[in-house]
Structure formats: C-alpha cells, structure tokens
C-alpha positions, 0 to 999 in steps of 0.5 A: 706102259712104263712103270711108274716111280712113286717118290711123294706122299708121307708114309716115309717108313713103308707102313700101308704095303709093309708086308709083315705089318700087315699079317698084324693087321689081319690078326688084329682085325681077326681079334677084335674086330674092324671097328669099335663103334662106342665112346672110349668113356663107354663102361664097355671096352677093350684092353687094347686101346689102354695098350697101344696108350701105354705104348705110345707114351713108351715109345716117345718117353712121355708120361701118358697119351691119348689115342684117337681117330684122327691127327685132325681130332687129337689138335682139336680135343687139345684146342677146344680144351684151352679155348676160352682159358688161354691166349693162343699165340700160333707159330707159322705155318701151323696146320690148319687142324690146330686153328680156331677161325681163321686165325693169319699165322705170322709169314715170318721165319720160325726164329723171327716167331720165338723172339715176338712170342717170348716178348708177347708172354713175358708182356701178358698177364694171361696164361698163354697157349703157345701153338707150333710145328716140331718142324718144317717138313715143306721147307725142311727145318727141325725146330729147336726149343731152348729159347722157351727158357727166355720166358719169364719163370712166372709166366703159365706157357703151355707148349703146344706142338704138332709133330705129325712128321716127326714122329716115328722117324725123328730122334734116336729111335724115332721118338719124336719131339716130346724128348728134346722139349726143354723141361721147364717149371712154368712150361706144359708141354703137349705134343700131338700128332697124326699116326697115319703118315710114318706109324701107318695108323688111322689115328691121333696122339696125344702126348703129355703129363699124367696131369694133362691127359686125365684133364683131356678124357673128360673132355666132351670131345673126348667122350663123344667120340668114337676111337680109331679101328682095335685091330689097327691099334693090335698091330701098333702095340706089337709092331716095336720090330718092324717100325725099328727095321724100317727106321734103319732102312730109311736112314740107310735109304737117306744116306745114299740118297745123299751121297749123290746129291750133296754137291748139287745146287738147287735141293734143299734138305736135312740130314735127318729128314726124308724130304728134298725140296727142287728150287725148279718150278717145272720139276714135277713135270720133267720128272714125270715125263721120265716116270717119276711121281714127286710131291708137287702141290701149293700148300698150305695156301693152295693159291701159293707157290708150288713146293716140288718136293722128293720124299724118301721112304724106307721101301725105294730100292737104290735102283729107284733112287739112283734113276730119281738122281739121274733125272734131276742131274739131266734136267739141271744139265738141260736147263743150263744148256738152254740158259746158256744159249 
C-alpha cells in the first residue's frame, strides 16, 4: 500500500513526533509524574507550573500568564470572568470556545467588523469585552490592531483575542500576537490560546497584565480545576532550542513551498503562514487518490462550505512538497483540458 503524505492538522512546528522533545517529555514525566490531579489553588503543588508561566509570558513579552488544561478552558475562565460586567461584541468567525450561547458572530469581513465596533464602543455607556481572532487561519489573514486607536480615549475596551494559531510561529521568534497589540490607556489586552497546535502542549494560555492575571486566579473556575500534565509543562520550560530550530525549519519549508507556486492561480496564502487554501472543491479527493491527506472539512459551521486546505509543517521534506506541487499543477492541468473541451 503506498504511503501516504500528511499535509493537514495543525501542529505546524512538528512537536508530537519531534524526536528531542519527546526525551523532554519522558523526563518530565519521570520527575513529576503524568498528572497532577489537585486545584492549582491547592497549598500543595509543584515548582513547575509557575516555571512554564513565567516562560511563557517571556517567550510572548507579556507580564504574566496563566497555564491551564485547555485552549477550551483558558477562552472560558477569560468569559466566565467578564460575563455580567462587560458588553461583549464578537469579531467573525470567533471560536466557539469564546461563546456564551449562541451568540451569531457578524458574516462580515474582519475590517467591515472594526468600523461597527469602534462605533458600537464610542456609542456605549458600558464597558465593552471586544472578542477576536489574532488571525484567519481558514481564509489565511493576520489581523492588524491600530484602528483600536479610533476608540474614544474615555471608553473601558478590554481586547480579548484568540491567537491559538499565531502563537509559536507568528512574530519574530514566534511570539505571537501579544507584541504588536497597539498599547493603549483605556484598552486591556488579554490574549489566550490553545498550546496544542504549534507548542505541542495539552494545555491553554493566558496572557496579560499583572493586574488581570492575579484577578483570573481567583476565579472559581480557576480554582476547581485541575491543571495540565507537569512533565508536559517540564519539557515546555526547557524546549526554547528546539521551538527555535523548528521555527526556522518551517520558515524554510515556507519559502520552498512558495517558490513553486507563487504563480499559480487559484491558492491563497501568506507569506508568514503555513496554511494554502485550493479554490478547488474536489481537490482533497484528487490529491488523495495520489497519496496526499490535506485538510478538507466545513468549518466552523460543519453544514457550510468545504475549505481544502494544504498545511506546512516544519517536518515535510522537500520530496513531500515537491510531490504536493506536482499534483496540484496536474489537477489544474487537467481541469483545464476538461474544461476546454
């Protein structure tokens, strides 16, 4: 049976089979166990999990964070905290970790969104919980933030923004979104953010001031859960090295991937981003019929529009790439020989 080539899923630096990540694991696990199973408020604990914080507001230059269990956990500890307090306004396309109900996110462009939000909190006499992606890993588009300097000095915004897929591989050394928010006096900024895609983490982040991290720990939330897997979070705290060479792998991975397909109609992409999405809705089967898995599903609204979509990771070989090209360029030609005749 001919092996197949995976180029889906969202682990774009390589993480669940990177080779020296996972001795860090099995020694974080030899030290400390495969689970702690009691409340991080718990008097009991390990020096672990305030390392792999600190490491983590480091590695993002923010002022402080919150581990959790989840990506799923951390948008909801964030929600539950400002439900009731705040107006919440939600971007497009906003995860459905982030909702309260069912709460219809505008089908609008991300810049149609800015300019009815910044109306809707310069026209509010509440304070405002604005709720956002860092970017569109879907329709690939990193979201920029200086228009929140539209928003009327007096006015309390806090920025709430989802960077599961930013973080690790967006910004200079993969830092993410938290450096580039635009930071302003009346404007909060809290980014959250699922670990297990780029960092390899079973886990969730919080990121943020001093201020707005020491209000979340005393959420009840907070405290009646159970934090992710120590030895997990051990080889977070002393993997720097290794997320820094597969970042640079990926980068390199993008660029000759890129090479090949700047002049081809019908794929859109980022420079900066690992995903490329075929404007071919039979694309995932053709390719699969030549070996090669891609992302091919309806999301978010499963009865919606199938998105096929190639995902780059710092583990392809140039043979894997080189045979992905290859494909798409002979389903192209061969769509257009059947179209012209």
């Amino acid at each position: 049976m001919e092996e197949k080539s995976f180029f889906s899923g969202t682990a774009y630096l390589g993480m669940p089979f990177n080779e020296k990540f996972k001795q860090l694991v099995f020694e974080g696990i030899d030290r400390y166990g495969i689970n702690f199973g009691a409340s991080r408020n718990n008097n009991v604990t390990v020096d672990v999990f305030a390392q792999a914080e600190a490491e983590a507001a480091k590695r993002s230059h923010a002022e402080d964070s919150i581990i959790v269990s989840s990506g799923y956990l951390s948008a909801q500890l964030v929600i539950q905290h400002f439900l009731g307090k705040y107006k919440f306004i939600y971007a497009p396309d906003t995860h459905p970790a982030l909702w309260v109900g069912q709460p219809q996110p505008p089908k609008i462009s991300f810049r149609e969104w800015t300019k009815q939000a910044i109306n809707e909190v310069n026209s509010s006499d509440e304070p405002v919980l604005l709720i956002t992606n860092s970017l569109n890993n879907l329709f690939p588009e990193i979201y920029e933030f200086d228009w929140l300097s539209k928003i009327e000095p007096r006015r309390k915004v806090c920025l709430l923004i989802d960077d599961s897929h930013g973080l690790g591989i967006t910004g200079e050394n993969g830092e993410g979104a938290y450096v580039r928010i635009p930071k302003l006096p009346n404007v909060e900024t809290i980014i959250i953010a699922s670990m297990a895609k780029a960092i390899g983490l079973d886990a969730g982040v919080i990121l943020g001031t001093k201020k707005i991290i020491n209000n979340l720990r005393t959420s009840p939330v907070y405290a009646g859960a159970s934090p992710p897997s120590p030895g997990l979070l051990s080889a977070y705290v002393n993997a720097f090295g290794i997320y820094q060479e597969e970042l640079e792998k990926l980068r390199a991975n993008m660029k000759f991937f890129r090479s090949f397909i700047e002049d081809k109609k019908g794929l859109y992409y980022l420079k900066d981003f690992p995903v490329y999405l075929i404007n071919d809705a039979n694309a995932a089967d053709y390719l699969a019929s030549k070996g090669i898995l891609i992302s091919s599903f309806a999301y978010p609204d499963p009865t919606g529009k199938v998105l096929n979509r190639v995902v780059i990771n710092s583990a392809h070989t140039k043979e894997e790439m080189r045979k992905v090209v290859e494909a798409i360029i002979e389903m192209k030609e061969q769509r257009t020989r059947i179209k012209d005749n």
